[in-house]
C-alpha positions in Angstrom: 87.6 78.1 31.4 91.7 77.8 30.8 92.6 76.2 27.3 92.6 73.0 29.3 88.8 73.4 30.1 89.3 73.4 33.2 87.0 76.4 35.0 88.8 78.1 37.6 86.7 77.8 41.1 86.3 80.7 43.3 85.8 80.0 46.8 82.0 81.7 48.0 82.4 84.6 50.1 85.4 86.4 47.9 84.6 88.6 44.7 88.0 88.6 43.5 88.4 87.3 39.2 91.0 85.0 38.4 91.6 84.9 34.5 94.4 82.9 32.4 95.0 83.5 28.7 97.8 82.6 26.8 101.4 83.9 27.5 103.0 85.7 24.9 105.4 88.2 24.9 104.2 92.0 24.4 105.3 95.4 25.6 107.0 93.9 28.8 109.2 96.2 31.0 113.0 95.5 31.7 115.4 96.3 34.6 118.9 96.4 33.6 121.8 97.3 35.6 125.2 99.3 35.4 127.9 98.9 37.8 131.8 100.5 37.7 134.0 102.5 39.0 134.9 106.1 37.5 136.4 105.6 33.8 134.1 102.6 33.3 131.9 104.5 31.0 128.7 104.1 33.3 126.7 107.3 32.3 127.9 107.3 28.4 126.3 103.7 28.5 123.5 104.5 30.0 122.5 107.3 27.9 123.6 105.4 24.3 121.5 102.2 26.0 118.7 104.5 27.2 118.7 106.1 23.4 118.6 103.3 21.3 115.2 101.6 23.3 113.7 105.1 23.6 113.8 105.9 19.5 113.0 109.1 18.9 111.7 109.9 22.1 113.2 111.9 24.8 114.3 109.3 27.8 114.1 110.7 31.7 117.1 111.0 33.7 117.2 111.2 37.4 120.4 112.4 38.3 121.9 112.4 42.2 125.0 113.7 40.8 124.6 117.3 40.4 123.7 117.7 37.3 126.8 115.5 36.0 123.7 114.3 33.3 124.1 117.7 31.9 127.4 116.8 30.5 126.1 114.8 27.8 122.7 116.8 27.2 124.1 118.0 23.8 125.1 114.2 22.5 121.8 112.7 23.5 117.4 113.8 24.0 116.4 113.3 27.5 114.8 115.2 30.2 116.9 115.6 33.5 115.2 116.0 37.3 117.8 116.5 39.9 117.1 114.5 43.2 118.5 115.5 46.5 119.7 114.5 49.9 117.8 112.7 51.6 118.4 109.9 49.3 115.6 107.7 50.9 114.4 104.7 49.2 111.2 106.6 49.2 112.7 109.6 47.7 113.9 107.6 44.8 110.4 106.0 44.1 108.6 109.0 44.2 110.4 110.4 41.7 110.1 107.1 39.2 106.6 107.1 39.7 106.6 110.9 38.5 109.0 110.3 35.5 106.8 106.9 34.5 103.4 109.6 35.3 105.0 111.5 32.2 104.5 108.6 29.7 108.7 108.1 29.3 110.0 105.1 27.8 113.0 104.6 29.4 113.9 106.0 33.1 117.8 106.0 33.7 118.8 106.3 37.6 122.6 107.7 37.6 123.1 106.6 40.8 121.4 103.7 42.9 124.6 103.7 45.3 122.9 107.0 47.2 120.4 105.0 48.2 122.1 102.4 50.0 125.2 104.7 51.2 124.3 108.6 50.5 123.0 111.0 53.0 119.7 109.8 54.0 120.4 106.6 52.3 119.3 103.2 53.9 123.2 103.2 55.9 121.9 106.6 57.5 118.2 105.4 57.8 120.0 102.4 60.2 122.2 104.5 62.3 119.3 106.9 63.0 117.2 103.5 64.2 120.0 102.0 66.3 120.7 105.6 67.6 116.8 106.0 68.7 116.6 102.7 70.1 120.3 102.2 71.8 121.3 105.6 72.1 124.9 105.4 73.3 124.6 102.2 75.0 127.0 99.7 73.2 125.1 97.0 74.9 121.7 98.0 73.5 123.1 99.2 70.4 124.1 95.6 69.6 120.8 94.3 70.8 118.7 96.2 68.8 121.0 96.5 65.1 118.3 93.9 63.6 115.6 95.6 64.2 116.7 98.8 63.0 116.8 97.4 59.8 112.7 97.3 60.0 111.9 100.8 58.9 114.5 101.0 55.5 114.3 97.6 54.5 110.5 98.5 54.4 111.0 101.3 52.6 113.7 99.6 50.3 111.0 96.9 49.2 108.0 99.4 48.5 111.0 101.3 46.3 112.1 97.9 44.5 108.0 96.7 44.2 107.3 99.8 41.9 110.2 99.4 39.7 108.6 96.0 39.4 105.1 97.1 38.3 106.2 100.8 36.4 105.5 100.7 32.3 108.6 102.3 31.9 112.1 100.4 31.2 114.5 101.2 34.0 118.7 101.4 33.4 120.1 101.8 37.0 123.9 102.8 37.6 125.9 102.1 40.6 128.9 103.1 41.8 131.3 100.3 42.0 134.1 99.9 44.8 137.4 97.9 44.6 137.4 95.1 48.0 140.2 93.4 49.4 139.6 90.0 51.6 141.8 88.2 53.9 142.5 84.3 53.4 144.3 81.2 55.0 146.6 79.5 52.2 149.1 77.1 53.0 148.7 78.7 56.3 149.3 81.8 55.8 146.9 84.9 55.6 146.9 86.7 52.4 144.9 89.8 50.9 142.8 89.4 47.8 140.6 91.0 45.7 136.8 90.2 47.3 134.8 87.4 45.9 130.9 87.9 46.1 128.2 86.9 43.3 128.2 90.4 42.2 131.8 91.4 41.9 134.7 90.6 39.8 138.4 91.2 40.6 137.5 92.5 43.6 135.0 95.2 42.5 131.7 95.0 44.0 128.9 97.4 42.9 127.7 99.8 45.7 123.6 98.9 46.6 121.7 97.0 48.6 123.3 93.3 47.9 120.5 91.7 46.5 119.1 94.8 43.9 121.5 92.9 41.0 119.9 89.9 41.1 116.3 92.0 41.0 117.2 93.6 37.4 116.6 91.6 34.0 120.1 91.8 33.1 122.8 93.3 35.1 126.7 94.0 34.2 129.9 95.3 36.0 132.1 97.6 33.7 135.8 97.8 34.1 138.2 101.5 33.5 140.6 99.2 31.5 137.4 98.2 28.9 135.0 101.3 29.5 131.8 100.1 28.2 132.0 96.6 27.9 129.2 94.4 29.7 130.5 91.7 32.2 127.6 89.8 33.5 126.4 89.4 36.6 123.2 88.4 35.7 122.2 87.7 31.9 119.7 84.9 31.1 120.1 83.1 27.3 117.2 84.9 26.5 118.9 88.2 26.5 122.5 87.6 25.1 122.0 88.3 22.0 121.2 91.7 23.2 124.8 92.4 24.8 127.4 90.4 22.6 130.7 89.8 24.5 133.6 92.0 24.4 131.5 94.6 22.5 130.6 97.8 24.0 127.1 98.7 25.0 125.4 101.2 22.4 122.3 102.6 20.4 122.1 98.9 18.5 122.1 97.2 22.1 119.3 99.5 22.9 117.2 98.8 20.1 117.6 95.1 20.4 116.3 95.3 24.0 113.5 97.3 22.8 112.5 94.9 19.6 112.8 91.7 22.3 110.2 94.0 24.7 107.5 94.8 22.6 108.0 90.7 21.1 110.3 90.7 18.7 111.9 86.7 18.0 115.1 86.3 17.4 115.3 84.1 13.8 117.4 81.2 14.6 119.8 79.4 12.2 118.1 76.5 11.2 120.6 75.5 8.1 122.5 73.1 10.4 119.9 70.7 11.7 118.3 70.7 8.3 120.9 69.4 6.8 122.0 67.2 9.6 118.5 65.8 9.0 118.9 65.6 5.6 122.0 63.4 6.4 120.1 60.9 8.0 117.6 60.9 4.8 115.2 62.7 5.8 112.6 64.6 3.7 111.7 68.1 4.2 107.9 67.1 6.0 109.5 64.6 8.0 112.1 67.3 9.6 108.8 69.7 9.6 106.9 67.5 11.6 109.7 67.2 14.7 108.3 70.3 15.8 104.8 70.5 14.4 105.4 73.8 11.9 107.4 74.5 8.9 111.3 75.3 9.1 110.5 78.6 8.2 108.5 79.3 11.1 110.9 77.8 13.9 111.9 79.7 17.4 115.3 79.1 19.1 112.9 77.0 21.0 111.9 75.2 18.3 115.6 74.2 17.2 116.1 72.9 20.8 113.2 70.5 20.4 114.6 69.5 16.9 118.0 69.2 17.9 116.8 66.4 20.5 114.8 64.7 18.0 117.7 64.7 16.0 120.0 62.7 18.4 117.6 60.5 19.1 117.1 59.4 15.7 120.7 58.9 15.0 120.6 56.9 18.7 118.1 55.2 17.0 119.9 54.4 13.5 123.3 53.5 15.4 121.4 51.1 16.9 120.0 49.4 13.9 123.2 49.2 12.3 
């Protein structure tokens, strides 16, 4: 039975064990991605990020790069396997399932951008398809560019499913590239920097389009502010974890690791107390909003408070 009472039904015929329990928070992986171009500080973030959740444990580094990982092997402890060409998408999740086979915390991929556009790479995997099917007929070439997408997209989603399922935290870097777009203003074309849900001022990270949004958190870093985070994707549950304007290190690490394995942030719950206070309130009274002690409040928590609160002064208003 669920904590409803409700007993889950299994149709007759299947022997398959559906089970709910509670949803809390515990040991839960995270995908977070790093896109610039060169001078952003891509690698040194990575490796200070990587650092901080892996503790005193060494973190594994797969490295397309040629052994650019080494540069930094005297600064931080990690253990570096070299992949190379053909960058498949199958390459790249063989060798995560290897790195998360040797019990690593934290896997850092330095870079994803070979698998969409390095030798062997899903670009390659394409042309090969359109050049088996088409050959050097334009006509059929045309004809059959969807389908050649069959074989590498298939590939790309068996890749992406077991990042999704590994124990390991994953840090992925991608090469960034700076786009131009024409427009119509006013009648007239002009060039731009590229506008996509991934880019900003025109750069636009280098990966299949859609990997960004697949990550936890993901961020684009700029030469001018090596280091520092612009989101793509963060949700309000991980800010904290990457404050603005600050560049990502060890501390930024750590905090990712502590919210992993369950860690609460400890809201500020001063403010509404005495807000409530205002209104006359006594300390059970503001305690029974949420159902638990002040002391014991989530960010959650306050949310549900803070709504109780304008009600009640909805509430006085219109009494007076």
């Amino acid at each position: 039975k669920n904590r409803a009472g409700i007993e889950g039904r299994i149709p007759s015929g299947e022997t398959n064990v559906y089970q709910f329990k509670k949803a809390i928070r515990s040991n839960v992986s995270v995908i977070i991605g790093l896109a610039g171009g060169t001078g952003s500080g891509k690698t040194f973030s990575a490796m200070r990020l990587a650092s901080g959740i892996s503790g005193d444990k060494p973190f594994a580094y797969i490295d397309t790069e040629n052994g650019r990982a080494l540069h930094y092997a005297d600064q931080f402890s990690f253990d570096e396997c070299q992949l190379r060409p053909p960058f498949s998408p199958d390459a790249y999740r063989e060798a995560i399932l290897a790195a998360d086979a040797g019990g690593y915390p934290v896997i850092v991929i330095d870079s994803m951008s070979h698998e969409h556009e390095g030798v062997g790479g899903l670009l390659d995997m394409h042309e090969e398809d359109v050049q088996r099917m088409g050959g050097d007929d334009w006509k059929k070439r045309e004809a059959v560019k969807m389908a050649a997408w069959i074989r590498c997209k298939g590939q790309h989603r068996k890749m992406l499913q077991t990042m999704l399922q590994v124990k390991a935290h994953l840090i992925l870097c991608f090469r960034a590239a700076e786009k131009i777009e024409m427009v119509r203003e006013d009648g007239k074309m002009k060039i731009v920097p590229k506008q996509t849900g991934t880019s900003l001022n025109g750069w636009v990270p280098i990966c299949e389009r859609n990997l960004p949004y697949e990550a936890t958190c993901s961020f684009l870093l700029m030469a001018d502010e090596p280091g520092v985070p612009h989101p793509i994707k963060l949700q309000a549950q991980h800010r904290s974890m990457f404050p603005p304007g600050k560049p990502i290190d060890e501390e930024a690490g750590r905090r990712v690791a502590a919210w992993a394995a369950g860690a609460t942030d400890k809201p500020d719950t001063a403010a509404i107390e005495q807000a409530f206070k205002a209104l006359g309130w006594e300390s059970d009274a503001i305690d029974k909003t949420v159902g638990k002690p002040i002391a014991e409040w989530t960010p959650a928590d306050v949310n549900i408070a803070r709504t109780a609160y304008r009600k009640a002064t909805a509430q006085k208003q219109a009494t007076i």
